[in-house]
N, CA and C atoms as a LAMMPS dump frame, in Angstrom:
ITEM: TIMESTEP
0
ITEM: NUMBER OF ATOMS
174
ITEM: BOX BOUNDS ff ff ff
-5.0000000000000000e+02 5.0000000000000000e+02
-5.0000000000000000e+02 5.0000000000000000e+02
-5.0000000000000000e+02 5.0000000000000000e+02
ITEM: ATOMS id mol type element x y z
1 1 1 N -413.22 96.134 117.272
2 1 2 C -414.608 96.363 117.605
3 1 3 C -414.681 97.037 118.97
4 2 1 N -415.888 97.84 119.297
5 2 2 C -415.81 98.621 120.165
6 2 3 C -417.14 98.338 121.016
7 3 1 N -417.112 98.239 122.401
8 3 2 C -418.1 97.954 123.056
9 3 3 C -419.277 99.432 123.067
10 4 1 N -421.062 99.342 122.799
11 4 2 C -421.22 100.516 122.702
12 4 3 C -422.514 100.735 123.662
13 5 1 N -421.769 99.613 125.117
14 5 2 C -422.136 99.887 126.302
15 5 3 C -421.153 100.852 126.98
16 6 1 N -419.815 100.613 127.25
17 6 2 C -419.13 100.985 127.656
18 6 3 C -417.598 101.692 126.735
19 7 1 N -417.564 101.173 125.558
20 7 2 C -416.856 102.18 125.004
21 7 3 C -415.341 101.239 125.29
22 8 1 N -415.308 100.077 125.736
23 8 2 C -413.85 99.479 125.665
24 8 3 C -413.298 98.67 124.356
25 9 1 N -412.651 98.487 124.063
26 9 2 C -412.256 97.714 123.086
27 9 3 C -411.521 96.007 123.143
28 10 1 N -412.087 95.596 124.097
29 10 2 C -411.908 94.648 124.552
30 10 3 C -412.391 93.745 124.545
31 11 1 N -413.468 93.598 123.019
32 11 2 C -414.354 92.6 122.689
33 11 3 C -414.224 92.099 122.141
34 12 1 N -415.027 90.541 122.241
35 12 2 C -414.214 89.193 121.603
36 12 3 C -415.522 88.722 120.621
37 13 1 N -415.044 88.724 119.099
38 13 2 C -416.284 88.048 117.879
39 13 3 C -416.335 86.891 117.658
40 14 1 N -417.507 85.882 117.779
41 14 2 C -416.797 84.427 117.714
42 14 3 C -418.136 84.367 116.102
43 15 1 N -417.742 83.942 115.301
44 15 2 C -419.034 83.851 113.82
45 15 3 C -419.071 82.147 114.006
46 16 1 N -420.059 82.093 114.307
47 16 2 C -421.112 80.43 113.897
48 16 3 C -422.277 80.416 113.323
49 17 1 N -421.678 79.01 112.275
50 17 2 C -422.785 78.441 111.708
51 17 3 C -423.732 78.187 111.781
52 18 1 N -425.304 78.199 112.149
53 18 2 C -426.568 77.155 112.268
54 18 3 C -426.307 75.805 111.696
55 19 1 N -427.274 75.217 112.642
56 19 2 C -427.869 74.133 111.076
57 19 3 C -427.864 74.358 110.086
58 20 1 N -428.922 75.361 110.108
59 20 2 C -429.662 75.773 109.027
60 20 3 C -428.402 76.314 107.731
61 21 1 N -427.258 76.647 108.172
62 21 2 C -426.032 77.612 107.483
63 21 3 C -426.246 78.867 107.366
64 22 1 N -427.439 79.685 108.411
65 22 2 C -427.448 81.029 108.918
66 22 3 C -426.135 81.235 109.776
67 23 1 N -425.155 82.391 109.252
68 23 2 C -424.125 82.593 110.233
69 23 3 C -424.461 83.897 110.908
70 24 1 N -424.336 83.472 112.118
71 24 2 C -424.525 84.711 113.186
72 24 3 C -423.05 84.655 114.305
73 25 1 N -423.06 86.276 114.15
74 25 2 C -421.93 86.643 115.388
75 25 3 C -422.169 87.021 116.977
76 26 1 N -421.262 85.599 117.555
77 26 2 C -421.598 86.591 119.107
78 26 3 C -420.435 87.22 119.391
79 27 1 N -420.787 88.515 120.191
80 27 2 C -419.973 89.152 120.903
81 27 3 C -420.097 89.434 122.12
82 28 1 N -418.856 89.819 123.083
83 28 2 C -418.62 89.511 124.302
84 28 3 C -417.699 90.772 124.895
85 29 1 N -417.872 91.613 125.331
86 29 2 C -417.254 92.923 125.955
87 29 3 C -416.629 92.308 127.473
88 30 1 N -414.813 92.036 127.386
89 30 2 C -413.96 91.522 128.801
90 30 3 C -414.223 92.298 129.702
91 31 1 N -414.689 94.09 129.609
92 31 2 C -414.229 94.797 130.229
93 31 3 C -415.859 95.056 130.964
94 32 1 N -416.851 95.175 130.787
95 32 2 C -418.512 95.147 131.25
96 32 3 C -419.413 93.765 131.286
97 33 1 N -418.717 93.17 130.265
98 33 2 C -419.369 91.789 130.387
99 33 3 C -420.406 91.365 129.638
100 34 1 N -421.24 93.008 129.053
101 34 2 C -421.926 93.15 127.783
102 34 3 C -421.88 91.705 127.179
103 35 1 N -422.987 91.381 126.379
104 35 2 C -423.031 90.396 125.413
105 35 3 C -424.12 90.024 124.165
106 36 1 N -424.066 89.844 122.925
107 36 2 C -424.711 90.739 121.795
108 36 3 C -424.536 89.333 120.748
109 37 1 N -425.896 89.748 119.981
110 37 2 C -425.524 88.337 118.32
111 37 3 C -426.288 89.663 117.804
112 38 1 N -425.36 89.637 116.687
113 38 2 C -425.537 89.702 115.607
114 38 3 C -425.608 88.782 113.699
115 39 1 N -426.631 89.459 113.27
116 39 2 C -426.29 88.629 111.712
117 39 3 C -426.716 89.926 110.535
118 40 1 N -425.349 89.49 109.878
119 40 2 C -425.648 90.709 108.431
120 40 3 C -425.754 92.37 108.81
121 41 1 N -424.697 92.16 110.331
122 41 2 C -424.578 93.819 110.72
123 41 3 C -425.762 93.924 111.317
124 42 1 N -427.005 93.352 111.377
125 42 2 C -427.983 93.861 112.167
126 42 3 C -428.214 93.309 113.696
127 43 1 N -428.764 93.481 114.358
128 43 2 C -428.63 93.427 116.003
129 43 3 C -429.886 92.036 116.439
130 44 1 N -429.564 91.004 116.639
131 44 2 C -430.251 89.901 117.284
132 44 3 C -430.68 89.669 118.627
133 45 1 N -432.343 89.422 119.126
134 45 2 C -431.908 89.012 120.493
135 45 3 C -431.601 87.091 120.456
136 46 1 N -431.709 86.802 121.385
137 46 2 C -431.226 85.685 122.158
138 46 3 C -432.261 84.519 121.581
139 47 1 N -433.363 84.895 121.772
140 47 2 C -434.676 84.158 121.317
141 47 3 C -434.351 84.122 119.771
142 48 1 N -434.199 84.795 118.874
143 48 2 C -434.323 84.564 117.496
144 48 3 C -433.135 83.778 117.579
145 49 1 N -431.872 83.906 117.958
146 49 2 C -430.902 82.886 117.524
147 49 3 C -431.221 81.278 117.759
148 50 1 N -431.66 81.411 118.838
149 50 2 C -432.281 80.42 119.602
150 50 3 C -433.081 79.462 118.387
151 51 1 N -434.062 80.352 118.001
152 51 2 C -435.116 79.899 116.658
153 51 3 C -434.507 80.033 115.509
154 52 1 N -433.313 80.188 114.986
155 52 2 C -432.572 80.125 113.809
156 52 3 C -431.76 78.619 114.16
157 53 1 N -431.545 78.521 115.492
158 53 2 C -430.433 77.342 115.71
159 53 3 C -431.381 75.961 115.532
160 54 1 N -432.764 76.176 115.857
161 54 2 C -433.438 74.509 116.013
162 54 3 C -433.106 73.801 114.796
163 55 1 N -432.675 72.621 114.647
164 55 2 C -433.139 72.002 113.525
165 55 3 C -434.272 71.482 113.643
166 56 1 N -435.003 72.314 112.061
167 56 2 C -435.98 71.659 111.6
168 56 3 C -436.645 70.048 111.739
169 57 1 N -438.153 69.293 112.452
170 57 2 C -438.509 68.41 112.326
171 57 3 C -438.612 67.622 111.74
172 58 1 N -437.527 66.379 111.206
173 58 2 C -437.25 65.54 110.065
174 58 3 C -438.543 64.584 109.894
C-alpha cells in the first residue's frame, strides 16, 4: 500500500471488527504520519467510525 499523501510505502493496515461486525481498516503512513479508515475500499472520517463502533442501547 502506498501513502497518497506522500507517496511512501511505508504503511501499516490494521482491519477491525465493530460490535456491530462492520469491519473497517486503519491505516498509518511511518514515513508522514498520515492516518486514514477505511471500509469496503471507500474512505471514512473519524466521526463515522466512531458511530459505527458504539454499541447499540440494550
Amino acid at each position: 500500500m502506498q501513502c497518497s499523501t506522500c507517496g511512501a510505502n511505508s504503511v501499516i493496515e490494521i482491519e477491525l471488527t465493530l460490535a456491530n461486525d462492520t469491519t473497517v481498516n486503519f491505516c498509518s503512513c511511518h514515513k508522514c504520519e498520515t492516518q486514514w479508515w477505511n471500509r469496503d475500499g471507500e474512505s471514512l472520517e473519524l466521526n463515522a467510525v466512531l458511530d459505527l463502533a458504539r454499541k447499540p442501547n440494550s
